[in-house]
C-alpha positions in Angstrom: 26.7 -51.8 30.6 30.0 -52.2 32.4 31.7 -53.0 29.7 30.8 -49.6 28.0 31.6 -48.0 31.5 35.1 -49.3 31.4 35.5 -48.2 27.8 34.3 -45.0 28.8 36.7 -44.3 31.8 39.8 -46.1 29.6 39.5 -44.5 26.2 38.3 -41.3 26.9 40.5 -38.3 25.7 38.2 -35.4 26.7 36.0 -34.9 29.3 32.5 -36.8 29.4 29.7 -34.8 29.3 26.6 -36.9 30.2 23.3 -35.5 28.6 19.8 -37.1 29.1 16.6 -36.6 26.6 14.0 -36.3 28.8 11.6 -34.5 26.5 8.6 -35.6 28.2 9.9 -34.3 31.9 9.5 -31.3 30.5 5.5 -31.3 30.3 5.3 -34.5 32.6 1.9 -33.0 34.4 0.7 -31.8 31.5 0.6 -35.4 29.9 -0.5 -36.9 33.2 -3.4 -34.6 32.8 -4.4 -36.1 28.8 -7.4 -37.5 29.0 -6.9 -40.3 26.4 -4.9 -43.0 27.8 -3.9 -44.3 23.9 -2.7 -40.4 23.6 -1.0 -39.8 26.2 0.8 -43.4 25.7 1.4 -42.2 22.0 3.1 -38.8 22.8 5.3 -40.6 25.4 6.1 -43.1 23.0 6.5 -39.9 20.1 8.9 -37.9 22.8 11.4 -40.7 23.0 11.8 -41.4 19.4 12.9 -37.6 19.2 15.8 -38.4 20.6 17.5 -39.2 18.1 17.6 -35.9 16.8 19.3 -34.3 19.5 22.0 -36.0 18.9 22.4 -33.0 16.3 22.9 -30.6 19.2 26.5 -32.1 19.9 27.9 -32.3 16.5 31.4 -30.7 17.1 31.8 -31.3 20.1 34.6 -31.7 21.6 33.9 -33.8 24.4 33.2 -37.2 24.9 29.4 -37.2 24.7 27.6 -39.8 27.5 23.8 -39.7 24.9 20.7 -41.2 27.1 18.1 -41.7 25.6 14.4 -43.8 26.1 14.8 -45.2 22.6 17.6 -46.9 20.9 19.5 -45.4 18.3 20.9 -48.2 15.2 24.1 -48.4 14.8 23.3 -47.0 10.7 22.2 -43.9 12.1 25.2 -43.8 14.2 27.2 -44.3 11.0 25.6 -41.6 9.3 25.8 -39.1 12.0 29.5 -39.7 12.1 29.7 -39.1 8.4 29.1 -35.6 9.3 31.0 -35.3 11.8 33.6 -37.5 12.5 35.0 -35.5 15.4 32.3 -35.8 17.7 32.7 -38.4 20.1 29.6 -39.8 21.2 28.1 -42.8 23.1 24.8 -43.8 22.9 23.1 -45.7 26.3 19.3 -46.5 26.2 16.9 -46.8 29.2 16.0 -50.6 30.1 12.2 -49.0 30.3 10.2 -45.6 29.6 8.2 -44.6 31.5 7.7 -41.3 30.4 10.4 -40.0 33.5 13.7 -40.9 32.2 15.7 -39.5 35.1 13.7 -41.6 37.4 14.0 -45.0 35.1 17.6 -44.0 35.5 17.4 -44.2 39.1 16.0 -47.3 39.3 18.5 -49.1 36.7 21.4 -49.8 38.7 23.7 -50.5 35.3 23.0 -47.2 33.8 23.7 -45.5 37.4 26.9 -47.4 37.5 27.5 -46.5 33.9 27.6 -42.7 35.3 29.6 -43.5 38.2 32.0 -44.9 36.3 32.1 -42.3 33.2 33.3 -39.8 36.3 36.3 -42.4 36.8 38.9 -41.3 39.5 38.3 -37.7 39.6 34.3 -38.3 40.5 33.6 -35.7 38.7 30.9 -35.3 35.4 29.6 -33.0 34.4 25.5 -33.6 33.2 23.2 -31.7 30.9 19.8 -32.5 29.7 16.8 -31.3 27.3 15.1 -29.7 30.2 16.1 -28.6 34.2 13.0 -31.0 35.2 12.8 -31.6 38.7 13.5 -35.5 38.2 16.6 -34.5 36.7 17.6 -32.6 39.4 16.5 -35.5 41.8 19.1 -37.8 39.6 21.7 -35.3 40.2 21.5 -34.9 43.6 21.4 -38.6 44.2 24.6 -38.8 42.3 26.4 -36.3 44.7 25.0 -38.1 47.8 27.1 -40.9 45.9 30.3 -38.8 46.5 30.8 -37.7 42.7 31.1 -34.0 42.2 28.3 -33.3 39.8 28.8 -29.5 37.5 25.1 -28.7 36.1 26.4 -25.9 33.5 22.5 -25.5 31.8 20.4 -25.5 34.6 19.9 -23.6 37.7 20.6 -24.8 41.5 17.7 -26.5 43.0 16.6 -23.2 44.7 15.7 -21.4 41.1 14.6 -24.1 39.9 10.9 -22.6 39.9 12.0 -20.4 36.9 12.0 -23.5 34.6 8.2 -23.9 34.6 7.4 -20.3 35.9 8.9 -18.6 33.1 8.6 -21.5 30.3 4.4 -21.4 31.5 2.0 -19.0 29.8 0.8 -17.5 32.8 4.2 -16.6 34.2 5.7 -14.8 30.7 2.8 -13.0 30.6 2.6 -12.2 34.3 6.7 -10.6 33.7 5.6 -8.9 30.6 2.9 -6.7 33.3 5.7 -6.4 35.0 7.9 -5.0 32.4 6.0 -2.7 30.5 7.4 0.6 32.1 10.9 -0.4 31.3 10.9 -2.3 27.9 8.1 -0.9 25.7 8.7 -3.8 23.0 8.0 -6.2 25.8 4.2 -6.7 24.7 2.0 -9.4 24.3 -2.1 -9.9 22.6 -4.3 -8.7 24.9 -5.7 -11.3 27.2 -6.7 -12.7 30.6 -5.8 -15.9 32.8 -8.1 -17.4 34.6 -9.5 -20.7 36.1 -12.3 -23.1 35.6 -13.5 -24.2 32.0 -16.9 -22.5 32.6 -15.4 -18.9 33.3 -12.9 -19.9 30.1 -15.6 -20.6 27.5 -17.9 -17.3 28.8 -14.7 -15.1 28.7 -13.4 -17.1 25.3 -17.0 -16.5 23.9 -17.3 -12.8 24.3 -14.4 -11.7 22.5 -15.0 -14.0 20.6 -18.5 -12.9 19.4 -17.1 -9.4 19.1 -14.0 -10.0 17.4 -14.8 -12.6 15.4 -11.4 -14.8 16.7 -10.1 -15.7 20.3 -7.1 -17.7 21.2 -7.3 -20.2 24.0 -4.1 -21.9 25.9 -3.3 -23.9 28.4 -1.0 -23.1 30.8 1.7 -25.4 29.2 0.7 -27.4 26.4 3.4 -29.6 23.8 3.6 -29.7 20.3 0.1 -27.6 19.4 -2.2 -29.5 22.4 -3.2 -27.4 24.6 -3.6 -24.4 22.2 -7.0 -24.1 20.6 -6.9 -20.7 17.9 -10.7 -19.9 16.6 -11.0 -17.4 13.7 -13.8 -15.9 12.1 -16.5 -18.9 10.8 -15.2 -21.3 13.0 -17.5 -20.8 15.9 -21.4 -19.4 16.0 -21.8 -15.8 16.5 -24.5 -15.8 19.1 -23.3 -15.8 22.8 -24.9 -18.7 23.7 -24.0 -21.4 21.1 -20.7 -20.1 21.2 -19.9 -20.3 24.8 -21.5 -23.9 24.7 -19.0 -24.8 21.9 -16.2 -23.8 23.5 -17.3 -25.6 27.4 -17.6 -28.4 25.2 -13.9 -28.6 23.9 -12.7 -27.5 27.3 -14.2 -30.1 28.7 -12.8 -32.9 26.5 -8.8 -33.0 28.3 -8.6 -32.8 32.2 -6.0 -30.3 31.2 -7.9 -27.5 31.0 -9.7 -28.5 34.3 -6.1 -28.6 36.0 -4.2 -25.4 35.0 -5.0 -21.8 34.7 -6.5 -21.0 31.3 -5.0 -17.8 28.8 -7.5 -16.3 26.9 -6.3 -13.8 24.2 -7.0 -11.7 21.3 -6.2 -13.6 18.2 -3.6 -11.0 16.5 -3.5 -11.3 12.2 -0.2 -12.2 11.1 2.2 -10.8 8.3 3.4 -13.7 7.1 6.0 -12.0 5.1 7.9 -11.2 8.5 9.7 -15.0 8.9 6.4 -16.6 8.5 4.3 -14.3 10.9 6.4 -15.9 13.8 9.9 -14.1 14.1 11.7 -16.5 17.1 14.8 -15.7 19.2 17.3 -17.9 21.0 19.7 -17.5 23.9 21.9 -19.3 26.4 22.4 -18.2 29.9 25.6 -19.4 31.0 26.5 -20.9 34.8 28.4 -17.4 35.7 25.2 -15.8 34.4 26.9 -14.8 31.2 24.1 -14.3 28.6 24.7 -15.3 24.5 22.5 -14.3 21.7 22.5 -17.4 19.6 20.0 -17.3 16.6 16.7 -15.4 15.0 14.5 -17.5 13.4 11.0 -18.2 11.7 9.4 -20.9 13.1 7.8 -22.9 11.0 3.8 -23.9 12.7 0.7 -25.0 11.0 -2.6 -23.6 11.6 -3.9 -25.1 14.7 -0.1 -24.0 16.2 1.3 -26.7 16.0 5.5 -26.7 15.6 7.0 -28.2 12.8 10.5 -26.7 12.5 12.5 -23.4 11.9 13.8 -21.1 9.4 16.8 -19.4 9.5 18.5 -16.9 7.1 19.4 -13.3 7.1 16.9 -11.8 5.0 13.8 -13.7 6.7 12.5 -10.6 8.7 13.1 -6.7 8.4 16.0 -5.5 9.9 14.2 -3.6 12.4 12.1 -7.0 13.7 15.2 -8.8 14.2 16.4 -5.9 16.0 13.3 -5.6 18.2 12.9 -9.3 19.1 17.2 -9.6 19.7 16.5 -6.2 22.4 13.6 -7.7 23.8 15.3 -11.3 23.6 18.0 -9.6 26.0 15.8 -7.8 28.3 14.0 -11.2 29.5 17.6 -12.9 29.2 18.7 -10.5 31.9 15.5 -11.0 33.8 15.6 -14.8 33.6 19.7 -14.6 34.9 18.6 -12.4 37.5 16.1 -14.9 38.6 18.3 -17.9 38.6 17.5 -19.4 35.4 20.8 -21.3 33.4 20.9 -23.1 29.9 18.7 -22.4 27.0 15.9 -20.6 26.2 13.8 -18.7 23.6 11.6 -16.4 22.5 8.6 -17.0 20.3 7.0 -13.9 18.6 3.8 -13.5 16.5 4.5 -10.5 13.7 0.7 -8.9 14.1 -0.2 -7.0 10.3 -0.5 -3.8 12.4 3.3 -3.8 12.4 3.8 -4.8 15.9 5.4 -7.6 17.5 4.3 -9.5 19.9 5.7 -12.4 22.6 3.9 -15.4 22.4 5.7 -17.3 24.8 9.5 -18.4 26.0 10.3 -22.2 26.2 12.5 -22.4 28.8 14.6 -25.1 27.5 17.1 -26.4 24.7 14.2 -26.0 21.6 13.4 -27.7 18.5 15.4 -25.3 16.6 18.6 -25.6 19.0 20.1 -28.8 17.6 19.4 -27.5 14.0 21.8 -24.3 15.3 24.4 -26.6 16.3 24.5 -28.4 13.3 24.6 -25.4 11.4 27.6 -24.4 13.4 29.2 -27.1 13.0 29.0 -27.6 9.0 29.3 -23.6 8.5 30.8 -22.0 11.4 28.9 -19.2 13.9 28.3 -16.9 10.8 26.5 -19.5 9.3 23.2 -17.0 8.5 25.4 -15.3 6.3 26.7 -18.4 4.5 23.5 -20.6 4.1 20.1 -20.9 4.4 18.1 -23.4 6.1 14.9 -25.1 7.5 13.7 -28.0 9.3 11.3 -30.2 9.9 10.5 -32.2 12.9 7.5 -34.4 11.5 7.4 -34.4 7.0 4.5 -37.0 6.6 4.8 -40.3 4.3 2.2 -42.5 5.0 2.8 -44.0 1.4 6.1 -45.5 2.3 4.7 -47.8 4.9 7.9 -50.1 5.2 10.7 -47.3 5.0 14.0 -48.0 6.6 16.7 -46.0 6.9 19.2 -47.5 4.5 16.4 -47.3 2.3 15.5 -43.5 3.0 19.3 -43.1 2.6 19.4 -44.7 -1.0 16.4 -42.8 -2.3 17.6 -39.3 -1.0 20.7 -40.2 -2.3 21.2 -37.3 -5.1 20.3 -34.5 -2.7 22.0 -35.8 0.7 24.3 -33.0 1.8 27.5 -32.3 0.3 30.4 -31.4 2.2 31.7 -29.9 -1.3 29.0 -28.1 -2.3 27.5 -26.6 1.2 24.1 -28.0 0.2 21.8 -30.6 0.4 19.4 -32.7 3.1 20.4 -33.8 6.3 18.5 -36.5 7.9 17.8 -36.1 11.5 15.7 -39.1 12.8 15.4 -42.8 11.6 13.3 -43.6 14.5 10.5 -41.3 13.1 10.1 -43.7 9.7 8.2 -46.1 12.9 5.1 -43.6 12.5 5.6 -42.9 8.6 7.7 -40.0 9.1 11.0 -38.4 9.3 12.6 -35.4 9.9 15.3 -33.4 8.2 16.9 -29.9 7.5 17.6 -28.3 4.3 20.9 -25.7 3.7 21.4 -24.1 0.4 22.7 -20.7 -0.8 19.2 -19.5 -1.2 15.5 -19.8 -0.2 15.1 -20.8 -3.7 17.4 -23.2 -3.8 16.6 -24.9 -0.8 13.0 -25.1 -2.5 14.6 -26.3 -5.4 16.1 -29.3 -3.5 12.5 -29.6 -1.1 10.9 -30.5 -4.7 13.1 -32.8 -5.6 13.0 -34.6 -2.1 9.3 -35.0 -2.7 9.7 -36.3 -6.3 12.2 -38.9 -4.4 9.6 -40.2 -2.2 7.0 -40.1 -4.3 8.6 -42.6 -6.9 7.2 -45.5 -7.4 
């Protein structure tokens, strides 16, 4: 570890910019809370291997990149990254454990605190970014300033704001704003619904509309990657109050979650799914001067229990008028979050109802699983990219048949459909560590939706031979 420190502080030509993946901060009570001890060790262990990834979100950068992460990252993937961008100038350091709170395993590893002290060389200054604002994180900063170095936080707020990271990223707090805001932003709207506490007032409350409706949507207060979200629709639950209600105390009462936080129960809207999928998605960055940028629109890409699997991005994905409804509204809670205190990323996820309206769903007040795929966009096509390509990802595409995949191996199959510098098409792998649960992740750009459906079959023909 000194070694690399001493690299760092001699070779450097830019600034270093230290980031830290500490995906798992971000919902840290909400895993505590997972009943299932294998679970909740298997979505710590699933949050780490992301990292790799998210490497994506500095590709053209023009700093020196300081990466920590909780799980290595091989030196082939580091090859292949710099493939594609051979400009970016990044270093990869790996936590000695992970324990699920990365900015505290930091803490306690003297070499990796000495590889930051170092990184800030003579000046003493670095300047430090990370997935999420977590309160660790900001514990890891402030003990690095009590160490004399002058620490600049551009994507997250000053300790005193801090509350807007899980106020506004939780379900109770967007919808408590969108109350707020109804006078003043019309478009601000959300399903109808109710929070409340307790798992027996939940499953009566769940169970009436229910029975009425024939659907209800139940949430946690913040949940991770689909848990926590539970969406009924008509068939899937009895009809008669009852049976229902007992159904639904039943499935509450599985996870501790749903004990611990308040509980949003809401009406489950029908989606157009020719509007970006039937979730049109927003993204914006508050700058440290309170600056606010529009970034991207999106669809994002969910399954049917909610669950996120990626993002898709091109002009033509949603009417004109949608994009320009969820880009006003996008700003109108931008300028509420600034106002607040909030700095970095955030977004805006939206459920396009068949009634024709839109609807929030939620803001994760974060960098987002479609933020690195913007970058990398960016980076390969510039900040008009929407108008040049089209793309989607995917966070989690399934191969339980290729039990012993590596990734030289995933690199020689995909061979004829990698992407082509030439051509503006093709697949770009973003995670070898994913092949360890028989899975990988990627994103797709070509000229069309067609096309990049085109090269999606021909991906799967690749894996699929024998």
């Amino acid at each position: 570890m000194n070694g690399l420190a001493s690299e760092l502080a001699s070779e450097k030509k830019h600034n270093v910019l230290v980031y830290i993946f500490n995906m798992s901060e971000d919902v840290w009570p909400f895993i505590c809370a997972m009943s299932d001890a294998n679970a909740k060790s298997a979505e710590i262990v699933e949050n780490g291997y992301l990292g790799d990834s998210r490497m994506f979100q500095f590709a053209g950068e023009k700093d020196e990149v300081l990466y920590i992460t909780p799980q290595a990252v091989s030196a082939q993937f580091l090859d292949y990254f710099h493939t594609l961008f051979p400009d970016t100038h990044l270093t990869v350091v790996t936590t000695g454990q992970h324990s699920g709170v990365i900015c505290e395993d930091i803490q306690h590893d003297p070499s990796i605190m000495n590889v930051l002290i170092e990184a800030a060389n003579s000046t003493k200054k670095l300047t430090m970014t990370s997935y999420s604002a977590s309160q660790p994180f900001l514990h890891l900063v402030r003990a690095l300033r009590d160490r004399g170095l002058t620490i600049a936080t551009p994507e997250a707020p000053d300790e005193e704001d801090a509350w807007t990271v899980n106020f506004f990223g939780s379900k109770s707090g967007i919808r408590q704003l969108a109350q707020q805001s109804g006078h003043e932003e019309p478009d601000f709207k959300m399903a109808d619904g109710v929070i409340c506490f307790g798992i027996e007032d939940a499953s009566k409350i769940a169970a009436i509309r229910y029975v009425k409706e024939q659907g209800v949507v139940i949430k946690t207060n913040k949940g991770h990657s689909g848990m926590g979200v539970e969406i009924f629709r008509p068939g899937d639950l009895p009809t008669e109050f009852n049976e229902c209600q007992k159904k639904i105390f039943d499935m509450l009462n599985k996870d501790a979650y749903w004990q611990q936080f308040p509980i949003i129960i809401e009406k489950l809207i029908p989606v157009s799914m020719s509007v970006a999928g039937g979730n049109p998605n927003v993204e914006f960055k508050i700058s440290r001067n309170g600056h606010i940028d529009f970034l991207y629109q999106c669809g994002v890409l969910v399954d049917k229990d909610g669950a996120f699997h990626g993002i898709e991005v091109g002009h033509d994905i949603m009417p004109e008028r949608v994009a320009a409804q969820i880009k006003d509204t996008g700003f109108y809670i931008a300028e509420r979050f600034a106002a607040a205190g909030y700095r970095g990323y955030f977004d805006v996820d939206c459920v396009a109802g068949r009634n024709g309206e839109v609807y929030v769903a939620e803001s994760n007040v974060r960098s987002t699983g479609g933020t690195f795929v913007y970058m990398t966009a960016v980076a390969l096509f510039g900040e008009n990219f929407m108008f040049d390509t089209y793309l989607f990802s995917n966070n989690g595409y399934m191969i339980p048949h290729l039990k012993h995949m590596t990734f030289p191996k995933l690199l020689e199959r995909l061979s004829p459909i990698l992407f082509s510098k030439e051509t503006k098409e093709g697949l770009v792998l973003t995670s070898e560590n994913l092949l360890r649960m028989q899975k990988f992740s990627f994103i797709i750009f070509a000229k069309t939706k067609k096309r990049s459906m085109e090269i999606e079959a021909r991906m799967i023909e690749l894996l699929n031979r024998q």
